[in-house]
N, C-alpha and C positions, 0 to 999 in steps of 0.2 A: 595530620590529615593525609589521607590516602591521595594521587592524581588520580584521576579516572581519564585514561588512554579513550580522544574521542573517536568513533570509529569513523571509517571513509569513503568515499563510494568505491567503487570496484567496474574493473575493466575488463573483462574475460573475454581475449582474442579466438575466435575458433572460427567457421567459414563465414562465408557471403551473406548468410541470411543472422539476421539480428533482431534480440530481442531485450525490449526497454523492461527494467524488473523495475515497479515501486512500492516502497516498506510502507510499514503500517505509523498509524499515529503514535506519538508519543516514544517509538523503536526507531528502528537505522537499519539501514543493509546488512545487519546480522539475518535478518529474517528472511533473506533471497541468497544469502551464498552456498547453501546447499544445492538449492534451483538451480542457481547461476553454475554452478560444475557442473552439476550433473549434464544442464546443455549445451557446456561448451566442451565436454566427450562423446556428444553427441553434434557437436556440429556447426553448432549453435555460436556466434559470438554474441553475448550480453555483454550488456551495461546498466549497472543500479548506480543511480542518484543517491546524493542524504539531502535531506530537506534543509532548508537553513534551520538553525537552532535545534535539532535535532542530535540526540548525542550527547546535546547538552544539558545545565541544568533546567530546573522547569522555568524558574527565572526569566534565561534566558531563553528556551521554547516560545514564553509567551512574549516576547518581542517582537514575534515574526506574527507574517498573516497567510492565509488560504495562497494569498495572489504571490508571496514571497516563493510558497512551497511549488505552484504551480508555473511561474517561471523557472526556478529547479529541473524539472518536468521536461518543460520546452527545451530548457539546453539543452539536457540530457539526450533529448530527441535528436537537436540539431546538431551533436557532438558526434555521431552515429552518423547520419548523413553528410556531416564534413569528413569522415573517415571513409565517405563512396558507399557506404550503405544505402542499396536504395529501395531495399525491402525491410519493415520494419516491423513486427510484432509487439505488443504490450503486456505484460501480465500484471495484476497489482493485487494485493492486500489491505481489505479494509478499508481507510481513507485511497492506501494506492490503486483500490479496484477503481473506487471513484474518481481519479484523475486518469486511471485507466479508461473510464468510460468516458471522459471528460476530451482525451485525447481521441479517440478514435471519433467522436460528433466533430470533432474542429481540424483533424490531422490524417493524413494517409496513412491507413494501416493493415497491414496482412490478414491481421486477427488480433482477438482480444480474450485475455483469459482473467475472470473477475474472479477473487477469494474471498469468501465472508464481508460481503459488502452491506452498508446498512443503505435502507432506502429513505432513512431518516433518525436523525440525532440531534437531540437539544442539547444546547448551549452547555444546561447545568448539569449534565451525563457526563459531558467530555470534560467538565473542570474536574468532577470526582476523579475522571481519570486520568489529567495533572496531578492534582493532591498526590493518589497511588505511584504514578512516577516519582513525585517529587521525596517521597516517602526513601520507598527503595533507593532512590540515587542518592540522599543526605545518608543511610546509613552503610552503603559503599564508599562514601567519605569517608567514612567512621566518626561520624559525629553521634553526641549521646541523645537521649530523645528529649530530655528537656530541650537542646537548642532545636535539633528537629521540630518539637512543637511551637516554637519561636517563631521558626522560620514559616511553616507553613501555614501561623495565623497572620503575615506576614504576606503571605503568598495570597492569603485571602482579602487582600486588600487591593489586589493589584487586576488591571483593567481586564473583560474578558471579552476586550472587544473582536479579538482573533479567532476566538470559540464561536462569537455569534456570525461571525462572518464565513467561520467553517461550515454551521447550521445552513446559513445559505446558500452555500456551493453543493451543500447536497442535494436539496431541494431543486436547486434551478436544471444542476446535473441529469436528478432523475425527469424532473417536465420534459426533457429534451431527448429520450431515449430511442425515439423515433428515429433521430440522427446516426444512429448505431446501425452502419449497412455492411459492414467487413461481418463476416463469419466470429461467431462467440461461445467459448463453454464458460460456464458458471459453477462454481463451484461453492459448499457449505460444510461446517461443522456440524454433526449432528447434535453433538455434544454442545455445542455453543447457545449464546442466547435465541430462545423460538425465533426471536425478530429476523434473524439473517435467514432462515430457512423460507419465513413470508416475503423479503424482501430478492430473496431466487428468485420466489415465484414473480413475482411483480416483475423484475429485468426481462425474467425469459417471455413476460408477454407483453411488455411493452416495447423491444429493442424493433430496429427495423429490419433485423436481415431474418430470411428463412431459414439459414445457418446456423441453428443455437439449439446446444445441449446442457443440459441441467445434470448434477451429480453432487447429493450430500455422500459424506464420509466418515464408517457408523462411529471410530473413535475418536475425530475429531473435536478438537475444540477451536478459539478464536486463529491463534496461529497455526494455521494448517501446515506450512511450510515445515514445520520445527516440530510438530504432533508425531503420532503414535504410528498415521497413514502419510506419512510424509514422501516414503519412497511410491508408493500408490498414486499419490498426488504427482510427485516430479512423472511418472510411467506415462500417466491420462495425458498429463501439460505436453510431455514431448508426442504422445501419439497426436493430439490435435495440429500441434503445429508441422508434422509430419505431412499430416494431410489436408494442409493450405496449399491454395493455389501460388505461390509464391512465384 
C-alpha cells in the first residue's frame, strides 16, 4: 500500500495586510497555494487552513462536521490576528466561499472574495462527492477495485449526518447574506455546473454592501484556482484587494 503524504495548512509571510485562503470540500490547501504565492509576491501575507479530516480518507472526512471545519476557520482567523494582523481579507472556494461568507456576516473583514459558491446543496450531492473522493484516494493507495468496492459499500453504510449538517450551513449562510457589508467580488466557472453561475447571481443581489462585482471565467470549471484562468483569476483577486480600503 502506498502512504498518502497528508497535506498541511500553509503560512505565507509577506506584509501587513492578510489574507484567510479556504479550500474546497472534499480537497486541502492544494487548491490556494498558487493564490497563496502569488499574493505573498505581491505583498500579501496569507494563511490557508485544512479542515479537519480533510486530506484524509473519506472515512475519516466523515467523522468531522460543518461546526469542526468552521472552527478551523476561526483559528485560522485568530492565528492571523494573534500574529498583529489587524486587517484581514478572506477568499474561499466552493464550501470555503461559503465559510467565507459565513466569516465576513460574523467577523471583521477588509473584503471577501467568493469562488464557485453554491447557494444550495443536498445532502445526497455531496455523498456522491465522498464516494468520487473516496474512489480516487483507495486507488492512490493502490488498492484493487474489488477491495475498493468493498470498501465503499462500506462507506455506504456510514452516518451522513455531517453532509446534512453541511446542507444546513448553506442554507442558513445564504438567509443571512444581508450581513455581508465589507466590499465583495464573486467569482464563477463558466464551465462549471449552471447552478454556480445562478447562485453568482443570487449573492451579488442579496449581499449588503454596494461593493460587489460579479465575474464568470469563460474556461473555467469548479476549481478555478488550479483551471485554465487560473493566473486571470489570481490578477482580478489581487487587483480587488489592491483596491480595499485597508
Amino acid at each position: 500500500m502506498m502512504k498518502i503524504v497528508p497535506p498541511k495548512p500553509f503560512f505565507y509571510k509577506g506584509g501587513d495586510k492578510a489574507v484567510l485562503l479556504l479550500h474546497s470540500f472534499t480537497s486541502n490547501t492544494i487548491d490556494m497555494k498558487n493564490l497563496g504565492k502569488y499574493l505573498q509576491q505581491h505583498n500579501y501575507t496569507c494563511y490557508a487552513p485544512l479542515y479537519r479530516g480533510h486530506g484524509l480518507t473519506a472515512e475519516e472526512l466523515l467523522t468531522y462536521r460543518p461546526t469542526n471545519w468552521w472552527q478551523d476557520v476561526l483559528d485560522g482567523y485568530q492565528l492571523l490576528k494573534g500574529k498583529g494582523y489587524e486587517k484581514i481579507a478572506v477568499v474561499g472556494l466552493s464550501l470555503g466561499g461559503v465559510l467565507a461568507l459565513k466569516v465576513a456576516q460574523e467577523l471583521e473583514v477588509t473584503g471577501v472574495v467568493t469562488m464557485s459558491v453554491p447557494i444550495r446543496r443536498e445532502a445526497a450531492f455531496l455523498h456522491k462527492r465522498v464516494f468520487h473522493y473516496a474512489k480516487g484516494y483507495k486507488q492512490l493507495e493502490g488498492k484493487n477495485e474489488g477491495q475498493i468496492n468493498v470498501e465503499i459499500t462500506r462507506l455506504q453504510n456510514m452516518s451522513i449526518d455531517s453532509l446534512v449538517e453541511f446542507q444546513h450551513l448553506i442554507q442558513k449562510t445564504m438567509d443571512k447574506l444581508a450581513l455581508v457589508t465589507s466590499p465583495i467580488r464573486i467569482l464563477y466557472g463558466a464551465l462549471d455546473d449552471p447552478l454556480y453561475k445562478d447562485s453568482a447571481n443570487v449573492i451579488f443581489q442579496n449581499v449588503g454592501t454596494q461593493h460587489k462585482t460579479m465575474k464568470g471565467y469563460p474556461n473555467s470549471k469548479h476549481l478555478m484556482t488550479l483551471g485554465i484562468d487560473k493566473n486571470e483569476v489570481n490578477k482580478d483577486i489581487l487587483t480587488f484587494l489592491n483596491d480595499l480600503l485597508w
